[in-house]
N, C-alpha and C positions, 0 to 999 in steps of 0.2 A: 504493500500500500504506500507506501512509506516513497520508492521508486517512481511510483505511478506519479505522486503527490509533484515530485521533482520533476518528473517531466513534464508536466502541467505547468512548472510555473516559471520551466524556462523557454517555455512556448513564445514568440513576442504575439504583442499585442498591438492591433490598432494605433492605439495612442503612441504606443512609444514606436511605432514605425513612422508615425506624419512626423512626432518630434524629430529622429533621428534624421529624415528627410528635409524637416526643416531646420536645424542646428548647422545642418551639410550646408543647403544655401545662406544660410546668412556669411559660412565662413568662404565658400563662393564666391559672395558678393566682395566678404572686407580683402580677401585677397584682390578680386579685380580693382576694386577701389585701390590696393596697397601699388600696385602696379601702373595706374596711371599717375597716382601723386611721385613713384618715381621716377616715371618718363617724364613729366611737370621739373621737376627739381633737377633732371638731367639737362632738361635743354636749358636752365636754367645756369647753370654749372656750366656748359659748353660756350652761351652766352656771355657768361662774365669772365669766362676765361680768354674767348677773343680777345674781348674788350682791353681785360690787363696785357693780352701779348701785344695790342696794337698802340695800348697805352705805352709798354716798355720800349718799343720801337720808335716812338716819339721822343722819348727821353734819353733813350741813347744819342739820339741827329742833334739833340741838345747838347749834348754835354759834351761831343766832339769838339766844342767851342771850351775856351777855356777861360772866358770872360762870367758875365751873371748870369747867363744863361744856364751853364752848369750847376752851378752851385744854387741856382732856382731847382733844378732836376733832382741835384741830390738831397737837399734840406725838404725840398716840399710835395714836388709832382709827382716821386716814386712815394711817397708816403700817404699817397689819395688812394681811398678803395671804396667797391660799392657795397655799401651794408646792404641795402634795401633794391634790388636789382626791379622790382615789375615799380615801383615808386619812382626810383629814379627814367625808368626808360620810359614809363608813363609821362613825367614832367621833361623830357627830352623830346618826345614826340610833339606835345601840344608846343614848347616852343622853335623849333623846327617849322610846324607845321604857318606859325603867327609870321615867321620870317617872313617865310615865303609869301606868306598872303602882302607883307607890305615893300618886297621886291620885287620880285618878278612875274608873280602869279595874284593880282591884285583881286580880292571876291573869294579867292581858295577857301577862307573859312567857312563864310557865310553857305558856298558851297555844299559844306559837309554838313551842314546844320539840318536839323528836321523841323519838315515845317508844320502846319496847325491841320493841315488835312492828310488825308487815305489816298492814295495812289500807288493800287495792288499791281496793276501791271508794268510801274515802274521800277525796277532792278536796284536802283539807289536809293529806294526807299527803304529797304530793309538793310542796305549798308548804313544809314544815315541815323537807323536806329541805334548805332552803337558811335559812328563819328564823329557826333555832334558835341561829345564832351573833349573834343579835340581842340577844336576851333574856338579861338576868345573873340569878342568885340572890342580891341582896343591894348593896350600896353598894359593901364592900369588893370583892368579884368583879368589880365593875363597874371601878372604880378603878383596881386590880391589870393589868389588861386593858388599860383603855384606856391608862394609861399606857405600858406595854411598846410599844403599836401606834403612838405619838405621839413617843417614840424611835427604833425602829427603821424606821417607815412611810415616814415623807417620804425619805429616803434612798434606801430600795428602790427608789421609787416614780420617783424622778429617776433612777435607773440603768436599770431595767428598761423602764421606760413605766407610765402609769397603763391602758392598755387590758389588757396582762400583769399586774398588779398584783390589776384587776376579775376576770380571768380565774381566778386563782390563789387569789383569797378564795372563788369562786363552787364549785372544785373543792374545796377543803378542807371547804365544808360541807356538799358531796354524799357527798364521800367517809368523810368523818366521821361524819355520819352513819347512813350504809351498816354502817361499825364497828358504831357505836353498837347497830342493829338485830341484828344477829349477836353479839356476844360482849358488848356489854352489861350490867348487872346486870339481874333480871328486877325487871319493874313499875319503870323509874328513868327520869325522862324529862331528855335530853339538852339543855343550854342553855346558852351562853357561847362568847365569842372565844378560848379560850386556844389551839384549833388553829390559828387565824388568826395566834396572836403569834406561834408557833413555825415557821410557816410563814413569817416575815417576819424574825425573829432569824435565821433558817438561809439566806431570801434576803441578808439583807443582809448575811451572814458572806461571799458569793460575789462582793459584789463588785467583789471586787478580782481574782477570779481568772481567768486566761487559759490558751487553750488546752493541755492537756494537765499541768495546774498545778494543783495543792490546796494553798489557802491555809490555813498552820497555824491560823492564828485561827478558818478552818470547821471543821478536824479537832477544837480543843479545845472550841469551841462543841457540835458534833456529840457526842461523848464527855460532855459535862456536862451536856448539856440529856438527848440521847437517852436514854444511858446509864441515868440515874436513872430516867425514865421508864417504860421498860423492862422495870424491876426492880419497878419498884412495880407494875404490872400484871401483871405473872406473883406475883406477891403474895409474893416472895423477903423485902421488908422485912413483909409481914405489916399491911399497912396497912387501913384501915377509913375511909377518910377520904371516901370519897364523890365523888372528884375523875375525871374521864374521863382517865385516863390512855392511853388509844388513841385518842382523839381529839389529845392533845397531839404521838401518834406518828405518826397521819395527816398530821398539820398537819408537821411535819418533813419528815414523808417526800416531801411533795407539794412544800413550798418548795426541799427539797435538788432535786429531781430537774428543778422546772420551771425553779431557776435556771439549772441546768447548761444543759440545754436551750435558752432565751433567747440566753444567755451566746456559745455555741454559734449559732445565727442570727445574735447582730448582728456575733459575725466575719465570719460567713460572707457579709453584706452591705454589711461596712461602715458598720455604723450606732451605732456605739459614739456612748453619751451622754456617755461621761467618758475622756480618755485616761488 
């Protein structure tokens, strides 16, 4: 009996056949996940490694001179590195891109910008969904911008990851621009990082924050960036200024939520960048 009873209960069962079936896929998935975040981080690593051999290459044709050029090469310009690789080439593209709109290619930005309607059979329309936080209107917008992303950026960037980071600029300008098509001014076409800064202010107010915890510095951040925000878009201050204010609110909303979220995974994996 005793036999019978054992083989009885090393029979499987249902339940623990979907479980084992489903325990299989999730570790499926975090493997495929595990795999493209290191293809992410490779090309990532191939990139900044260019970059330093093209940077050393520059600084050797320096220092062939044995005036201040040199000694500029050795005290300073071999001692430049890129912490923050998708921040910095992110603010290397939008001013790249402003050059060129006030050289040689005059309108380039405006160009890339999305405008307040739908036009599905237009091909640029769904590039323009992501390029329009490329393109500034003006020195100062440009400026304003990049600076905010060059404070807050490298930080995020080293907490969160630069694959999450790419992920989180690419969602604020889809998302952003989505707004922008919907509630928009009519005939206004959308252009500039400022949902990107906000999305990056509001990552980097998170992190410090751990499970089940709101850091007061996200709450006052959140309250003084959102808040004002907010207000000016529902046109409570009666503003006329021409500024995407639901773009700045996308860009909030998307950093508050994906930090959490992140924040929330590298618990859950043990993969925290910073104790």
């Amino acid at each position: 009996t005793n036999s019978i009873m054992a083989k009885e209960k090393s029979k499987p069962t249902l339940a623990g056949t979907l479980f084992h079936l489903f325990q299989g896929g999730n570790e499926a998935k975090k493997e495929r996940s595990q795999k493209k975040e290191d293809s992410f981080n490779n090309v990532m690593d191939k990139f900044s490694h260019s970059v330093s051999e093209a940077w050393d290459d520059v600084c050797d044709k320096l220092e062939d001179d044995d005036g201040l050029l040199k000694w500029l090469s050795e005290n300073l310009l071999r001692r430049l590195t890129i912490e923050a690789p998708v921040v910095v080439g992110f603010c290397i593209l939008c001013v790249s891109l402003h050059i060129l709109n006030i050289t040689v290619l005059p309108g380039v930005s405006k160009f890339f910008g999305v405008d307040d309607y739908v036009s599905l059979k237009n091909p640029m329309q769904y590039i323009r969904l992501f390029s329009h936080i490329l393109g500034h209107d003006g020195l100062e917008h440009l400026r304003g911008n990049m600076t905010h992303i060059l404070l807050v950026g490298p930080s995020a960037e080293a907490f969160f990851g630069s694959k999450e980071v790419f992920q989180i600029i690419l969602a604020v300008a889809a998302s952003s621009a989505l707004a922008h098509i919907l509630i928009g001014k009519a005939h206004s076409t959308q252009l500039g990082a400022s949902g990107v800064v906000f999305a990056l202010i509001l990552l980097n107010s998170l992190v410090s924050a751990k499970r089940g915890k709101i850091p007061i510095s996200f709450l006052m951040t959140a309250i003084l960036w959102i808040g004002e925000e907010f207000f000016k878009m529902i046109n409570i201050f009666n503003t006329e200024d021409y500024v995407s204010h639901h773009a700045h609110l996308v860009g909030a909303l998307v950093g508050m939520a994906a930090g959490y979220y992140i924040q929330q995974q590298k618990e859950q994996t043990g993969k925290n960048k910073v104790e």
